[in-house]
N, C-alpha and C positions, 0 to 999 in steps of 0.2 A: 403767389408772387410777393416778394419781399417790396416794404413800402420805401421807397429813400426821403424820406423825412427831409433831408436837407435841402431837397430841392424847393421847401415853403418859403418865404422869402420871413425874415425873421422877423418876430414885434406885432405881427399882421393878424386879427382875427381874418379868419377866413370864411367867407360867404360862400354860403348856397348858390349854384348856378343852374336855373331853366333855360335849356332852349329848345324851343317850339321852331318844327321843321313844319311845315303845307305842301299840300303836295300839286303845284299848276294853277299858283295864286296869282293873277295879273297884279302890278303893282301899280295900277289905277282903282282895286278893286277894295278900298277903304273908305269911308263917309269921309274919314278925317282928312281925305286928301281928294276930297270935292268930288267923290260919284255921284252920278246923278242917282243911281239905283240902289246900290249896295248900300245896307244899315249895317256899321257893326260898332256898337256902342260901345262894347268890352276892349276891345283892341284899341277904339279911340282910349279909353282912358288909360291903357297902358300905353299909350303915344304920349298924352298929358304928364302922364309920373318919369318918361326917361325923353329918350331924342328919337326923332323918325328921319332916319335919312331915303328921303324923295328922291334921289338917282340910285337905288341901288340896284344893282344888276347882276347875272347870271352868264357869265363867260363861255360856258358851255351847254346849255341850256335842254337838257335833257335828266332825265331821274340817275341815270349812274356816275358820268363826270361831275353834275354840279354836287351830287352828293361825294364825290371823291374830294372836290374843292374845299367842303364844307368839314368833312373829317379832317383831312391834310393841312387847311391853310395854307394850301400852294394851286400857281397860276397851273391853268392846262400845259402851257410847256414846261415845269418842272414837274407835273404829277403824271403829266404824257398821254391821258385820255381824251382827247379831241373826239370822241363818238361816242354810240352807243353801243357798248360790245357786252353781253353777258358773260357768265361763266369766267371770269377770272378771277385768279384767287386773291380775295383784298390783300390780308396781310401780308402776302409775299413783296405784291406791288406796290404796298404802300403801308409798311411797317409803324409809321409815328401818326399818330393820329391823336384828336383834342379829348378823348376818352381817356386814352392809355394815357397821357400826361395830366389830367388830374386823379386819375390814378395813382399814378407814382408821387403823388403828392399827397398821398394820404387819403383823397375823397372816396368815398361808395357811388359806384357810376353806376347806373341804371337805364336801359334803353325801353322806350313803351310803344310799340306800333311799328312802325315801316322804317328797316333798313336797308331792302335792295342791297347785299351784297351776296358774293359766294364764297364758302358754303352759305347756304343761308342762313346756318344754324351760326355763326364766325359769330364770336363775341368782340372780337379787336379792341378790349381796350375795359367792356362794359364787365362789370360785376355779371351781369344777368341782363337777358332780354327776355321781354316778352313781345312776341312778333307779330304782326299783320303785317303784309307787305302789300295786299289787294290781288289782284290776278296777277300772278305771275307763269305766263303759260310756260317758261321755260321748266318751273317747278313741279308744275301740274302733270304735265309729260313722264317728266324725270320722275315720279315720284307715286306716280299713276292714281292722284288722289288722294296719297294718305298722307293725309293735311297734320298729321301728327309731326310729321318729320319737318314740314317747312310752313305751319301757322301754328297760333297757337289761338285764335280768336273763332275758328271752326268747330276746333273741340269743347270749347267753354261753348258755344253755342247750343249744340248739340246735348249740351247737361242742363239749357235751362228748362222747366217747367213748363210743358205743352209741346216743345218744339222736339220734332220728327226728328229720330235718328239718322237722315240723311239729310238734315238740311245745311245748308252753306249759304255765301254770299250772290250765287250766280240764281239762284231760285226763279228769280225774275225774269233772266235771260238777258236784262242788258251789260254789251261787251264793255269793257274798259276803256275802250280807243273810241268808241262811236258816240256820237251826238244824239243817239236814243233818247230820249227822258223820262220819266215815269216817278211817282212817287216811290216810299221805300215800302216793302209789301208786309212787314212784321214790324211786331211793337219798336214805337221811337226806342228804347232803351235797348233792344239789341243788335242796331246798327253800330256797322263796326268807330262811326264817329262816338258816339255814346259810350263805347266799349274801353275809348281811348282812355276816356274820363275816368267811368269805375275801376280802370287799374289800374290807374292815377293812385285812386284814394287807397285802393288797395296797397299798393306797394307804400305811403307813407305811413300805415300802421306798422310796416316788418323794416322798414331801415332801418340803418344802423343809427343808434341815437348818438354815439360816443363820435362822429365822423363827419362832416361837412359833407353834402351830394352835390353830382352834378347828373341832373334829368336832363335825358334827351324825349322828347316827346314828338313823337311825328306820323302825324297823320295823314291815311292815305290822299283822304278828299279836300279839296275838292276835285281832285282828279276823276277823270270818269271811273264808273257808271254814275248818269248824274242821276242819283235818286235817293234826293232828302229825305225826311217828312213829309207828311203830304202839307201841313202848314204852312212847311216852309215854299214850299213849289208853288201854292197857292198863292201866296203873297207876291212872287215875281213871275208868275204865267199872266196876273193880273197888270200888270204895265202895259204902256202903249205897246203897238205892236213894233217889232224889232225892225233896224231902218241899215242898211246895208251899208258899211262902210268902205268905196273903193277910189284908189286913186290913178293917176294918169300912166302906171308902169308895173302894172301887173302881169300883162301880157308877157314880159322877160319871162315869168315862170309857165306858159301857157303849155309847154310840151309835157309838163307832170299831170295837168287837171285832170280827177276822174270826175266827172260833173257826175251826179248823184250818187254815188258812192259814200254811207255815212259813215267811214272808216276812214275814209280818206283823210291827206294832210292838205290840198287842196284840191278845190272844184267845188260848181255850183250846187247849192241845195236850197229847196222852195225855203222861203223866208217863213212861211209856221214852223218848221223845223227845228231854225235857228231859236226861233223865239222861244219854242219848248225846252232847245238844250241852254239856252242862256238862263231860264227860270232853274230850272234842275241846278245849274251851277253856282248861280246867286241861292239858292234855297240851300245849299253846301255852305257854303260862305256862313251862313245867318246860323247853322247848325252848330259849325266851327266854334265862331263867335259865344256862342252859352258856354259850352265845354269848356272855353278858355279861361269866361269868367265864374264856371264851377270849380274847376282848377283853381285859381288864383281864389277863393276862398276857404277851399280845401286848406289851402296854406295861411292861412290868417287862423283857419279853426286850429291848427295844430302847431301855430306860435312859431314858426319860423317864415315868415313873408316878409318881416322886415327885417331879416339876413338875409333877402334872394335877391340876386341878380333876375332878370327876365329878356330874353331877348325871341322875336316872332321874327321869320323869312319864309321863304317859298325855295323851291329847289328850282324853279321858273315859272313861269307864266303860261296862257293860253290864249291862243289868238281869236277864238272864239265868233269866228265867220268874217274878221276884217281880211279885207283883200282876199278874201274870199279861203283862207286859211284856217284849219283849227290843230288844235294840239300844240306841240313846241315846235324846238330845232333849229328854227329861223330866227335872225337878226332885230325883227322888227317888237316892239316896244309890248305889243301885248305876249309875245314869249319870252322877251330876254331881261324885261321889267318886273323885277319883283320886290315886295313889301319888305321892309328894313328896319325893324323895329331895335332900340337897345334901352333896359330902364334899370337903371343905379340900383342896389337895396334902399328899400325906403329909409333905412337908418342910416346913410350915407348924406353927411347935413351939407355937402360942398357938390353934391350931387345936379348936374344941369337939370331940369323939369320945362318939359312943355316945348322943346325945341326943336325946330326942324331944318336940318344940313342937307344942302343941296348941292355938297360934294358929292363926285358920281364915287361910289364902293362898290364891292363884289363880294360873293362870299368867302372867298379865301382869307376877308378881312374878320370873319366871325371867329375863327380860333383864336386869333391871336388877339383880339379883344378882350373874348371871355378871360383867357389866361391873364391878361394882365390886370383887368378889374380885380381879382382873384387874387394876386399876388402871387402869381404860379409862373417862371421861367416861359417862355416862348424859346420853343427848341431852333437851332438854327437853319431846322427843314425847313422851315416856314417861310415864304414871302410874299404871304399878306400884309396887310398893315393892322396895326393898333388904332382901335377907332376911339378908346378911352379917353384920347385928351380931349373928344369934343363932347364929353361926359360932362369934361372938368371946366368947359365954356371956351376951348379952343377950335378958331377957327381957321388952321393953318391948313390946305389941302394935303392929301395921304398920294396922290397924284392928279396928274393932269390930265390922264387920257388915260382909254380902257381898251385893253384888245380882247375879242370875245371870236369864236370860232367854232361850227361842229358841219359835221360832217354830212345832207340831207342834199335831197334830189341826184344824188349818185357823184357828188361831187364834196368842197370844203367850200361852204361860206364863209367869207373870214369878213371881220368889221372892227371899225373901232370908233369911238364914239368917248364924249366929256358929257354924255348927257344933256346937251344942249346942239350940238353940230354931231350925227353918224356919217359916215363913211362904210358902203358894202359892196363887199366882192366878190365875184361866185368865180371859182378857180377852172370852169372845166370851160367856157368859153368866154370870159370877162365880164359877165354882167357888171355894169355897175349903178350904184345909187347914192345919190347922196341926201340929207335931208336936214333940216334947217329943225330941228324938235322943240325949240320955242316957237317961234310962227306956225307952228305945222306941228301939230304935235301927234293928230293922225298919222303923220306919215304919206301925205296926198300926192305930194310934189319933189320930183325927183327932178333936182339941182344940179344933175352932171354938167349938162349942155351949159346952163345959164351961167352957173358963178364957176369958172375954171379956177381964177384963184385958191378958193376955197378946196374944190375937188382937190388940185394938187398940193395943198397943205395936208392933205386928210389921207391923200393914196401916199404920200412922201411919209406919214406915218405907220400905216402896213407894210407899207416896204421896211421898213425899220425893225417893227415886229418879225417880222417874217424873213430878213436876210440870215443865211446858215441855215434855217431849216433843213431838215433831212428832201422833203419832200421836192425841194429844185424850187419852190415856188419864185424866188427872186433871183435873176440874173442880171448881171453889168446895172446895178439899179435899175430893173425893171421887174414888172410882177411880170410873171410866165402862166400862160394857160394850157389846159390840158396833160397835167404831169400827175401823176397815179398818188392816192391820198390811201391813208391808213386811217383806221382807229384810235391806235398805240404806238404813238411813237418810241423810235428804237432803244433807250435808253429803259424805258418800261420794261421792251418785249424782251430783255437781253436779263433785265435783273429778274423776271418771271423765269425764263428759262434755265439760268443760272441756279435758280432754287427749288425746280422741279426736276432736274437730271437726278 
């Protein structure tokens, strides 16, 4: 692919760009931003070197749209994924993406670990991946196992020294989706978080030296299976015991609960359980955390960390037994809350440090960041925002209000939310919630009844988002219940089909 040079912005040395994806990181789940639990010292200090923005959030809050958000740097309604649908073909449905445009600007783009797209093998944009993506049962079916075609961290496993020619990541037996926990059952070093790392370093001895990169690095965990080190599991199985977070309107979701079903997205489970998968998950986190600050060494040893950019997010969150919930999908703070890290090159001397914006953002704001810290065009697909000028110590808002939406319990939650006041909607028979997330930051107290004010500043907002939808959702200014919900909205499914005829 031929480079268009001209699209560099001219006079500009051009920096190195990391971005560090996680995979189901709650964005309460940093020291720096007061857990009572979680240590991660490495992350704090790449929070100390750039800005942390504490409202950032996840619009669609599940591993293939937020990941669409994230490549794209476009809202769910212009990238059209409101669900979680497999099997579609990226490129087709969403041809610009933040790879291919530093790409086209000369960079060597390199992806390490988990893309969750299809084909799996799609490069969209990257010089080269190398792939973990964690269980993908759609792959495993499709593929019937031969992890050659759709990983690449099975095979390298399979050639280390002692380990059995059949072994992989499921050994243990714990699923992906379930609150199982267990420690990891083979050497800390060839767990696929560790694995992240060595091909980390690996790939910085074969880059192109003549070239500026942009590393995408992304990790499956801490997404399920939650099995750290046993170190790490030890240090938070060790915490008081797990104390149940539930509020006055949970019941609304009462007709989904599977009460002990450990796969479930809601329903009761005995509180050792919880307490097991919360250790497992924090013992991910604490795993995480070295690797980043192995990485970020790695790049001081090989003399380019003070031309890198760095920025850490999550693809969303995990509710992790509040309201009796786990996994993503949903509205509330522990899925749709994720870490927001962005840190200048250290040689950048006008560079903000140490700052934390509690503008709400989303990820569609990462592309068009990175590009611009970079000096790279932001193509006009985009309409995320530039989060750069608050780099620069600007503290003008990028917006005032967020609309997030997916598709779970057989229906579309839709909400919008500043980060301090949410608003949530369930389309198939009105649920609604409102919640005050400074007072309340659990999420305790559902505010419809009491402050109507409020409710209808916040519903007069969704209706705004949501008027013209394809879906019917708003009639004569009103939201409408029970109108049939997609995945992919029509604009998507039309330019997919249009390039598969």
């Amino acid at each position: 692919m031929a480079v268009d040079r001209a699209r560099v912005v001219p006079g500009m040395s051009r920096p190195n760009v990391v971005l560090i994806c996680v995979d189901e990181w709650r964005g309460d789940a940093l020291s720096c931003a007061g857990h009572p639990y979680v240590e991660t010292p490495h992350l704090d200090e790449l929070a100390r070197g750039g800005v942390r923005f504490s409202r950032g959030y996840s619009a669609t809050p599940t591993c293939v749209p937020a990941r669409v958000a994230l490549f794209t740097g476009q809202s769910q309604e212009r990238h059209g994924r409101v669900g979680y649908t497999d099997g579609v073909p990226f490129s087709v449905a969403h041809p610009v993406t933040i790879q291919g445009e530093f790409r086209r600007a000369g960079y060597h783009t390199q992806a390490i670990g988990k893309m969750h797209v299809w084909p799996e093998r799609a490069r969209l944009g990257f010089d080269d991946v190398v792939l973990h993506d964690g269980f993908l049962h759609h792959s495993r079916r499709e593929h019937r196992q031969q992890f050659g075609f759709f990983d690449d961290y099975v095979p390298w496993l399979r050639r280390q020294p002692g380990v059995p020619p059949d072994a992989e990541y499921f050994d243990h037996g714990v699923n992906c989706n379930s609150v199982v926990a267990r420690p990891w059952d083979k050497a800390e070093s060839l767990h696929p978080t560790q694995w992240i790392g060595t091909s980390t370093i690996d790939w910085l001895y074969r880059r192109d030296p003549e070239r500026p990169f942009f590393l995408y690095l992304s990790f499956h965990r801490p997404h399920p299976p939650y099995d750290p080190p046993a170190w790490a599991f030890d240090r938070y199985d060790a915490l008081p015991p797990y104390e149940r977070v539930l509020g006055d309107w949970e019941s609304d979701w009462d007709e989904f609960r599977r009460d002990g079903d450990y796969q479930a997205s809601i329903g009761d489970l005995p509180d050792r359980v919880v307490h097991r998968a919360r250790a497992g998950y924090y013992g991910l986190m604490a795993q995480i955390d070295l690797q980043v600050n192995r990485i970020r060494e790695a790049l001081v040893d090989f003399g380019v960390y003070d031309d890198t950019i760095i920025a850490f997010t999550s693809d969303h969150g995990e509710m992790m037994g509040d309201h009796r919930m786990f996994r993503k999908s949903v509205p509330y703070e522990g899925s749709a809350h994720v870490p927001f890290i962005v840190a200048d090159r250290a040689s950048e001397a006008g560079a903000t440090r140490g700052a934390v914006v509690d503008q709400v953002v989303e990820l569609r704001d990462v592309m068009p960041t990175l590009l611009d810290l970079a000096g790279v065009p932001i193509p006009s697909s985009v309409d995320g925002c530039s989060l750069a000028p608050f780099l620069r110590g600007s503290s003008v808002p990028v917006r005032e209000w967020l609309h997030g939406e997916h598709l779970h319990f057989g229906q579309s939650i839709q909400w919008v939310t500043d980060g301090r006041v949410k608003y949530v909607w369930g389309s198939e028979r009105g649920v609604e919630q409102l919640f005050d997330l400074v007072e309340d930051p659990g999420e305790l107290r559902n505010l419809v009844a009491s402050r109507p004010e409020l409710r209808a500043l916040w519903r007069d907002r969704l209706i705004e988002s949501l008027t013209g939808r394809e879906e019917g959702f708003v009639a004569d200014g009103n939201l409408v219940t029970g109108r049939p919900v997609t995945a992919i909205l029509e604009h998507t499914r039309e330019r997919i089909a249009t390039a598969t005829v």
